[in-house]
NUVEXNU-170044 format. One record per atom (N, C-alpha, C): residue number from 1; atom name; z, x, y. Coordinates in nm, 3 decimals. Layout:
N
> NUM:CA:Z:X:Y
...
! end
This chain:
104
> 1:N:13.329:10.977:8.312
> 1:CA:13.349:10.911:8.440
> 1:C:13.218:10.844:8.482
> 2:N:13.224:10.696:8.492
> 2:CA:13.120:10.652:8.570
> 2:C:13.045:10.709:8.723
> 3:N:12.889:10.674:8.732
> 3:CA:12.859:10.675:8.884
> 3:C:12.974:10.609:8.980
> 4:N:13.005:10.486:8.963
> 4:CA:13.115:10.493:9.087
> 4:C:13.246:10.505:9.086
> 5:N:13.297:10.537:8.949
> 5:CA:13.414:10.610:8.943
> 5:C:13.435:10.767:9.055
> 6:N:13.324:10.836:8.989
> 6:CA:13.277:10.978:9.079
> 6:C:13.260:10.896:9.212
> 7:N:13.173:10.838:9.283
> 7:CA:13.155:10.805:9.372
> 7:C:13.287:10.750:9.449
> 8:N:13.351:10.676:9.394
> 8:CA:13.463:10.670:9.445
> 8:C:13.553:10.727:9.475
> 9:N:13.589:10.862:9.389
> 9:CA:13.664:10.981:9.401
> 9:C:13.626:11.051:9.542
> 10:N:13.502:11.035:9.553
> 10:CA:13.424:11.179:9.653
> 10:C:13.479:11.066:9.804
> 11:N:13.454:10.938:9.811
> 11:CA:13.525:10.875:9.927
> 11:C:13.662:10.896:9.953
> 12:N:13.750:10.860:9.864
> 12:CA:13.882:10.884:9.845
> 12:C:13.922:11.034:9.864
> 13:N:13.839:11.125:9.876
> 13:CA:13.846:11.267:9.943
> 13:C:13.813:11.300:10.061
> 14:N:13.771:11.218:10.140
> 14:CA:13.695:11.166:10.267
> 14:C:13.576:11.191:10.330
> 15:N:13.482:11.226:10.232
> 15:CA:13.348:11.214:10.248
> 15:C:13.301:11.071:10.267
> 16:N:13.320:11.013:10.321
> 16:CA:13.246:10.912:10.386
> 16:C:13.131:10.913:10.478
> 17:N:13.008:10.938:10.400
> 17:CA:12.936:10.898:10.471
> 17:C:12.811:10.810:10.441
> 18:N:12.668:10.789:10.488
> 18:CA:12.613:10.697:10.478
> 18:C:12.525:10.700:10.343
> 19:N:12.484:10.825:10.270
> 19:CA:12.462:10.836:10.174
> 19:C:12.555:10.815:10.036
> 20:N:12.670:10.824:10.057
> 20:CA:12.786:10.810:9.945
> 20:C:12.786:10.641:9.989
> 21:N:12.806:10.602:10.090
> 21:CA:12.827:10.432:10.055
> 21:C:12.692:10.392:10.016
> 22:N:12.580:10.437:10.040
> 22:CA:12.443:10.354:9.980
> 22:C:12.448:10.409:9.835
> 23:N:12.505:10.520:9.765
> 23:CA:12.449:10.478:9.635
> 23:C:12.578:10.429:9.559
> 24:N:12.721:10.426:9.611
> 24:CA:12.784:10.340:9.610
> 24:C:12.757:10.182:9.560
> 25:N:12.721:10.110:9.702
> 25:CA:12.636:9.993:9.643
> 25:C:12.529:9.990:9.554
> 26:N:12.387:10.109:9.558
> 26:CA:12.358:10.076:9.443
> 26:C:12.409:10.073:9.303
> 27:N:12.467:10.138:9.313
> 27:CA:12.525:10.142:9.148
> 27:C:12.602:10.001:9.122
> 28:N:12.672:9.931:9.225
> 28:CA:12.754:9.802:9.218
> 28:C:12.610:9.718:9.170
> 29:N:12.537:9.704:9.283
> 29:CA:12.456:9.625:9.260
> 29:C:12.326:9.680:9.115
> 30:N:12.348:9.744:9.094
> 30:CA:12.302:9.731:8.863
> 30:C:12.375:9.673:8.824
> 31:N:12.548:9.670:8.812
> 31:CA:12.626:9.612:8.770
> 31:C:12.619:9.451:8.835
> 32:N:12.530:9.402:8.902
> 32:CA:12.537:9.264:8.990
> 32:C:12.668:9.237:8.987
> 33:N:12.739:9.346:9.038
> 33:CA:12.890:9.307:9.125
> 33:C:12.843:9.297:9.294
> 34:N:12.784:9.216:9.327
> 34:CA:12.721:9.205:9.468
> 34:C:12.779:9.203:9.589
> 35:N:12.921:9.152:9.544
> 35:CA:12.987:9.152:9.666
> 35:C:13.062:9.310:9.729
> 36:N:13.097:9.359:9.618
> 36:CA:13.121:9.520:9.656
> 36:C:12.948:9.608:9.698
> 37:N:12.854:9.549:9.633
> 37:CA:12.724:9.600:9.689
> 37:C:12.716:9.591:9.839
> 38:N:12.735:9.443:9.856
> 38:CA:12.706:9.438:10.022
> 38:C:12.796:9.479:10.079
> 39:N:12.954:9.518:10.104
> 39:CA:13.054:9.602:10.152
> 39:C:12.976:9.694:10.150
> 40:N:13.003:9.834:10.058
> 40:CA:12.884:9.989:10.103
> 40:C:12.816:9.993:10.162
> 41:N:12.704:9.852:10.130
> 41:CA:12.560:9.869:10.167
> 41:C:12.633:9.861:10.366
> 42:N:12.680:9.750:10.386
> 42:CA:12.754:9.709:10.525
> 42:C:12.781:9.837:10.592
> 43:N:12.858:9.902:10.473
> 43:CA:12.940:10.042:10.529
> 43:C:12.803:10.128:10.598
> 44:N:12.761:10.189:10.479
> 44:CA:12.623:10.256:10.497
> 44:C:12.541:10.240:10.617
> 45:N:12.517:10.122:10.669
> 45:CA:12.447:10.100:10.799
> 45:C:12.532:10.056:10.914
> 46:N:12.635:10.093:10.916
> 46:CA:12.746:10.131:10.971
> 46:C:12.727:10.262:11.070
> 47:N:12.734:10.336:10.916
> 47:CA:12.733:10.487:10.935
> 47:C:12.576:10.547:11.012
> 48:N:12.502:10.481:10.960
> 48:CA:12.330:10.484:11.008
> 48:C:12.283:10.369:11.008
> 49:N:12.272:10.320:11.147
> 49:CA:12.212:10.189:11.135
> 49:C:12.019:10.237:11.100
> 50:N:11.994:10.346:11.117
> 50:CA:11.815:10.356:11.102
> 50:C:11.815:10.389:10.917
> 51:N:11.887:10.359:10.850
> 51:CA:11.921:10.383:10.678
> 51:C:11.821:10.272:10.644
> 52:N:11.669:10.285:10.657
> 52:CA:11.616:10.164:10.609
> 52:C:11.568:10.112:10.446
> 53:N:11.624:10.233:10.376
> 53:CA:11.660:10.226:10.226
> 53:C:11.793:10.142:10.245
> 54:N:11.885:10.149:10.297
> 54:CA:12.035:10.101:10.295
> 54:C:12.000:9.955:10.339
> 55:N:11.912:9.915:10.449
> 55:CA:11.855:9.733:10.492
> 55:C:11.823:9.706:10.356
> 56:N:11.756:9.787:10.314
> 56:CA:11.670:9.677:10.212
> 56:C:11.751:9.649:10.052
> 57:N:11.821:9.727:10.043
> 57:CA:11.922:9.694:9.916
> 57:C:12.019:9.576:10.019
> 58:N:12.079:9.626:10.090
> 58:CA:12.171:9.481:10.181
> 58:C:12.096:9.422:10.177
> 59:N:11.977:9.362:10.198
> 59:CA:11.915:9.218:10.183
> 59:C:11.893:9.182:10.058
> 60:N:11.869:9.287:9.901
> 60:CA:11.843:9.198:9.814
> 60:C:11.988:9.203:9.769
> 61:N:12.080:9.233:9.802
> 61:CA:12.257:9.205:9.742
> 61:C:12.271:9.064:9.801
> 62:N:12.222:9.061:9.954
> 62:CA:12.226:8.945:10.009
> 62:C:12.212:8.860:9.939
> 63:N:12.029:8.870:9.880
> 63:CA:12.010:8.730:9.845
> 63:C:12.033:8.699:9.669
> 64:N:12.063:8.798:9.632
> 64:CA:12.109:8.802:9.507
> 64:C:12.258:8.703:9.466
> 65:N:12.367:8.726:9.579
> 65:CA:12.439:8.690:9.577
> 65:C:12.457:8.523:9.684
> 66:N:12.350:8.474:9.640
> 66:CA:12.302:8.342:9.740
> 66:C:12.345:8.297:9.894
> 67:N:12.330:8.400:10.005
> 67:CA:12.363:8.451:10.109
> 67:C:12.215:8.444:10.190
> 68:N:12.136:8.339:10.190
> 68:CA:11.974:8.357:10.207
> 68:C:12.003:8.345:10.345
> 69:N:12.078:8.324:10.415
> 69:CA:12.082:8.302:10.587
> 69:C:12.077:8.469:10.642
> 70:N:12.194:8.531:10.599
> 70:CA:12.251:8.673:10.586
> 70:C:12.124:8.771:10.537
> 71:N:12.080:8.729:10.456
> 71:CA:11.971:8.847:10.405
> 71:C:11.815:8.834:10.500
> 72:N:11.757:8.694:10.523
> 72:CA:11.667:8.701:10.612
> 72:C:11.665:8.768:10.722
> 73:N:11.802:8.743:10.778
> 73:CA:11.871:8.846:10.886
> 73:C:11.854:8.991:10.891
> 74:N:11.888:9.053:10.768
> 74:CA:11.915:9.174:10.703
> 74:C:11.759:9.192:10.724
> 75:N:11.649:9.138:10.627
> 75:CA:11.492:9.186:10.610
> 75:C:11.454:9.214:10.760
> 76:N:11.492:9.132:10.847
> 76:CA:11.416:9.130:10.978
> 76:C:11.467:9.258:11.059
> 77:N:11.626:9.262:11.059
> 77:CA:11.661:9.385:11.097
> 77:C:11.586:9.525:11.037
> 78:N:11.601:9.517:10.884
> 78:CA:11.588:9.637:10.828
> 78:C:11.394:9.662:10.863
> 79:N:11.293:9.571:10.874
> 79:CA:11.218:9.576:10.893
> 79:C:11.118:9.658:11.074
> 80:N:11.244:9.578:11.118
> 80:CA:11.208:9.644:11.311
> 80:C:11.258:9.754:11.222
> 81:N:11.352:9.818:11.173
> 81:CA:11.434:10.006:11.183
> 81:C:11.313:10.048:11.130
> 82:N:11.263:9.980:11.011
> 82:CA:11.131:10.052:10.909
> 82:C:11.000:10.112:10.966
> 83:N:11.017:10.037:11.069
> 83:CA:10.855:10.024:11.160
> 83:C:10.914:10.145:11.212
> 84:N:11.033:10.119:11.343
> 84:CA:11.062:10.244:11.401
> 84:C:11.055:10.418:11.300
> 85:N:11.101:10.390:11.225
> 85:CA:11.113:10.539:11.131
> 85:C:11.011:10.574:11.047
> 86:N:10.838:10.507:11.063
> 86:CA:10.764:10.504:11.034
> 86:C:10.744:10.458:10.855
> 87:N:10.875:10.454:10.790
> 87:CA:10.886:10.413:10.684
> 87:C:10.806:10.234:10.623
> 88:N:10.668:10.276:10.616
> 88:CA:10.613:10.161:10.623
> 88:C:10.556:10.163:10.476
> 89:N:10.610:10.185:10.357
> 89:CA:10.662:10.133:10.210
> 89:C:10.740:10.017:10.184
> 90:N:10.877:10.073:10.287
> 90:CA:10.946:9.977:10.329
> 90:C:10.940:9.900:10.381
> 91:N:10.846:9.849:10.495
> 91:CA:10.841:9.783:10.563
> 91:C:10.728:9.660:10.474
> 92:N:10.633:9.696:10.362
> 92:CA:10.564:9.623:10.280
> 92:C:10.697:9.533:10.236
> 93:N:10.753:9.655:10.156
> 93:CA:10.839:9.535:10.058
> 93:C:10.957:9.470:10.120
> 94:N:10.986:9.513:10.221
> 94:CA:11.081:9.386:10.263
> 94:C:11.005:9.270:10.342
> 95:N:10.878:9.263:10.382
> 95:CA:10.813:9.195:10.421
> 95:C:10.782:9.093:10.287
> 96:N:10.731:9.120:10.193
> 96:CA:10.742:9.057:10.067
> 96:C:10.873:8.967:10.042
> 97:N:10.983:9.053:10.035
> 97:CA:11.099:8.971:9.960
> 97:C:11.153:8.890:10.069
> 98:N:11.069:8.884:10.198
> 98:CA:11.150:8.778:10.306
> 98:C:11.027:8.670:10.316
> 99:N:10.925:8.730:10.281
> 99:CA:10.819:8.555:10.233
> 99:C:10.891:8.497:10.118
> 100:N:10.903:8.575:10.019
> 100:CA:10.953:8.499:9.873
> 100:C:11.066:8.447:9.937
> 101:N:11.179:8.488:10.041
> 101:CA:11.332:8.435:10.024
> 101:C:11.298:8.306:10.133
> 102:N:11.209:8.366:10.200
> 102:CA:11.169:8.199:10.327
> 102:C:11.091:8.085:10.260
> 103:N:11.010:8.083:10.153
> 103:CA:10.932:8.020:10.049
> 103:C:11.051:7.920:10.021
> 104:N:11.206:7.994:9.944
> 104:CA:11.296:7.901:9.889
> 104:C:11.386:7.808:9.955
! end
């Protein structure tokens, strides 16, 4: 059974929550099936909008999947949550991938 085969099972049992839809999307997004990435990822900060691991995969599904309006959006959001939750790793690299995505 695949990661989101299992992963999908454990939703379909109704564990839904913000950790099962973020690695959900990640696993979509290895497969660059992006558009089911950004659904989870969507879901995921849904469930926790302060998920600032969960912003920063939604912005590169974003821009992966050529959505550069949507994902700048996404960096800037996920960036204010990053600051707030002191998560400032995060807050480097999405600062990075929103110069590179504003550059294009």
């Amino acid at each position: 059974m695949s990661n989101i085969e299992t992963f999908k099972s454990l939703l379909e049992t109704g564990n839904d929550n913000a950790l099962l839809r973020y690695s959900l999307g990640n696993e979509y997004f290895k497969t660059e099936n992006f558009e089911q990435a950004i659904f989870h990822l969507e879901k995921a900060i849904e469930l926790n909008r302060n998920y600032s691991a969960a912003w920063k995969l939604y912005a590169k599904a974003l821009t992966e999947n050529q959505q550069a309006a949507e994902a700048i959006n996404a960096y800037e959001n996920g960036i204010e949550i990053a600051e707030r939750n002191g998560d400032m790793q995060i807050v480097k690299e999405m600062r990075v991938f929103l110069k590179r995505l504003k550059k294009n």
